[in-house]
N, C-alpha and C positions, 0 to 999 in steps of 0.2 A: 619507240613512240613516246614513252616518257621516260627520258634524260633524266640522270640527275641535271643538267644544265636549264631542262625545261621547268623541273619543280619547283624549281630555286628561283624562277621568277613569277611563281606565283602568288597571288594575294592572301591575305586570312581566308573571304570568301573563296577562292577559287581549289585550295589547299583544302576548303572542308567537302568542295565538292568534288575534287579527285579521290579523297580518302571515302566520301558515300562511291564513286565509282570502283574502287578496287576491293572495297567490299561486298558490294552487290553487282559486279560484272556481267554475271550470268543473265541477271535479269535485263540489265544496263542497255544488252545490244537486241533487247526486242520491246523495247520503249519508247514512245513518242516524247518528241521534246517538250512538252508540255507535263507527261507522267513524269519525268525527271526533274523538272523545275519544283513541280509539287512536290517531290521526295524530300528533292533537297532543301524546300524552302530557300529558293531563290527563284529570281526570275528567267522569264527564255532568253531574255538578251543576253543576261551574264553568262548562259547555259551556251550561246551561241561567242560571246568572246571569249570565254574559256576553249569551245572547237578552233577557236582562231589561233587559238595563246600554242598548241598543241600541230600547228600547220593543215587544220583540214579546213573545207570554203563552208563547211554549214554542218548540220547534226548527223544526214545521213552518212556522209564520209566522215563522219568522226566513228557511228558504228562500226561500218567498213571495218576501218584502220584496226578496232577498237577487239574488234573477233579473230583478226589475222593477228593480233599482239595476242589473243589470249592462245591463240592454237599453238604458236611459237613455243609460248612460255612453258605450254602443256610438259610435264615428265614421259618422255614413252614410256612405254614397255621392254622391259629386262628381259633378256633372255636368261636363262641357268645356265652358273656357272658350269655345267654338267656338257651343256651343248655346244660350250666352247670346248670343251676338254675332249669330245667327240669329234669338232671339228680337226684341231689340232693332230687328232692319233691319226683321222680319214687324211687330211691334205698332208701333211708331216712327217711321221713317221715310218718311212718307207721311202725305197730306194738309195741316196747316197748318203741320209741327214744324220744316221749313226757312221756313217764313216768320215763325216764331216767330224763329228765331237771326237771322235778319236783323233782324226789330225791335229786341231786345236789341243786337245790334251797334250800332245806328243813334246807341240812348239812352248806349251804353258812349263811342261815338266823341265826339259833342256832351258828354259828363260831362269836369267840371273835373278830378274828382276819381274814384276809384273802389276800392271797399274791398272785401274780400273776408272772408267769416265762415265756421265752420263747426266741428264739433268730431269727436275722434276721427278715421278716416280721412278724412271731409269734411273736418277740419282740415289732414289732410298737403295734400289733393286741392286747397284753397284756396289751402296754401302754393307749387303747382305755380302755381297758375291766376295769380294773383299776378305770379309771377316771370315767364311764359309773356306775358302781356298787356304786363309793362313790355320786353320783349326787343323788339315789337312796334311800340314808342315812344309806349305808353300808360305811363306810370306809376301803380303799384297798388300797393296794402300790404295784408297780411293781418293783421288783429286777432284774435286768441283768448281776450279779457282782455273781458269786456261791460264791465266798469266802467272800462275805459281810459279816460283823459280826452279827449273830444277836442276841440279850440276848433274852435267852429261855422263859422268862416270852409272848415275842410276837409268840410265838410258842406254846405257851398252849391253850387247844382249837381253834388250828387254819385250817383252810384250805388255802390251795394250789391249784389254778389253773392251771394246765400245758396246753400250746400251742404249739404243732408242727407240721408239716404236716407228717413227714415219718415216726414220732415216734420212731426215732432211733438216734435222737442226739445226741452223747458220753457227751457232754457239757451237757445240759439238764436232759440225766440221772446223771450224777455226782450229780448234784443240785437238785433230786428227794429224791435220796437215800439219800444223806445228810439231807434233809428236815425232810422226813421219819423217821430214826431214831431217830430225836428230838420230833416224837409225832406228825408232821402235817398230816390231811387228804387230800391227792393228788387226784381231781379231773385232769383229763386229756381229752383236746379235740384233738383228731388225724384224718388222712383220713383213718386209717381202724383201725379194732380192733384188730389185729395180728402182732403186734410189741411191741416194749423190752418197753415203755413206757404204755404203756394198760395194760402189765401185772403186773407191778409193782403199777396201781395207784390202791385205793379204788374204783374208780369208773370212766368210761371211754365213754366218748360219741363220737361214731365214724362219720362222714357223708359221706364217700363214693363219690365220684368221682375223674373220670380220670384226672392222674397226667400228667401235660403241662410241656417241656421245651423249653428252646430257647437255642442253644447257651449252655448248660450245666448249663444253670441256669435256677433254678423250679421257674416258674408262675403260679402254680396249686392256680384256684383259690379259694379265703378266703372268698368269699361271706356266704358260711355257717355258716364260725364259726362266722359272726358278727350276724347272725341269733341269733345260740345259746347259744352268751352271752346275749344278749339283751332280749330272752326269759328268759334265766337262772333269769337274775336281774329283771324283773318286776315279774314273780314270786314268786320271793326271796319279793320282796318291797311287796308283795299283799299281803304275810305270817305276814309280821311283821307288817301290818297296822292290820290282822285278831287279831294279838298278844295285 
């Protein structure tokens, strides 16, 4: 509703009467246009081409608009970390997903080589996983660059960790497929197995829970996958001490 593109054309007056607007909101959307001219010390006309400047035909759909911008904007309600970690053990934990991380360990321990990918907090969570696996006396490096160069020699018997939450990063699959056809094996940890990145790795560990946002940005949380790298690697490290 308001653009930076819309603010940016508006007047002295109309800029002081958006800022009385987003400070007194609440009040804003059960006021008559005339309470608001008063407030603002300004007139109804300007009160009514300011609704115009903003795309509504008069004051009552400027409210409208005005209430559904503010529910939008509203924060939910968080759940606890707790109830994710509950969900994760109920949906997750059971049936084949520890014998999934042992496989993954198996193909990690036997790899020459093993890279880690991933972007935004998949990207911090790789840079953990990374450093966590070589501590372990694997050594592992994280790329966040798809067009890094890399000489094929570090791709021969290598594996690839992929991190993402929705499994469907255009960026990430670019840097799958390109991985992929140099010969790496793609392990992939996603929140379901039904996405464009699960079906393209060798092997894909899902953990299932509900996706959070705020604001249009995803807070789903990664408590899992620090589980199941940190299982993946001490497995991986208990193979090769077995070795």
């Amino acid at each position: 509703m308001f653009s930076s593109e819309v603010i940016s054309r508006f007047n002295e007056l109309e800029s002081a009467l958006y800022r009385y607007i987003m400070e007194n909101s609440e009040k804003v959307v059960y006021m008559r246009i005339r309470d608001l001219a008063d407030a603002a010390h300004i007139s109804t006309s300007s009160v009514l081409r300011f609704c115009r400047k903003v795309n509504c035909e008069g004051f009552s759909e400027f409210k409208v608009k005005l209430k559904m911008y503010l529910e939008s904007e509203q924060t939910p309600s968080l759940k606890s970390t707790q109830h994710f970690l509950y969900e994760f053990i109920e949906r997750t934990l059971k049936g084949d997903f520890e014998g999934k991380i042992k496989e993954a360990a198996k193909l990690i321990a036997e790899a020459k080589n093993v890279l880690f990918i991933g972007t935004g907090s998949s990207g911090i969570l790789a840079q953990y996983g990374a450093r966590y696996f070589s501590s372990l006396e694997k050594f592992s490096f994280y790329i966040n660059d798809p067009f890094f160069p890399m000489n094929m020699q570090y791709l021969d018997n290598s594996v690839t960790i992929v991190l993402s939450v929705s499994g469907e990063n255009s960026i990430t699959i670019d840097h799958i497929s390109k991985l992929k056809r140099e010969g790496s094996t793609i392990i992939s940890i996603t929140n379901n197995q039904h996405c464009t990145i699960s079906r393209i790795s060798d092997l894909n560990i899902a953990y299932y829970v509900t996706d959070e946002r705020v604001h249009r940005a995803n807070i789903t949380t990664q408590t899992p996958v620090v589980y199941i790298l940190e299982a993946m690697a001490r497995d991986m490290f208990a193979m090769l001490k077995e070795k």
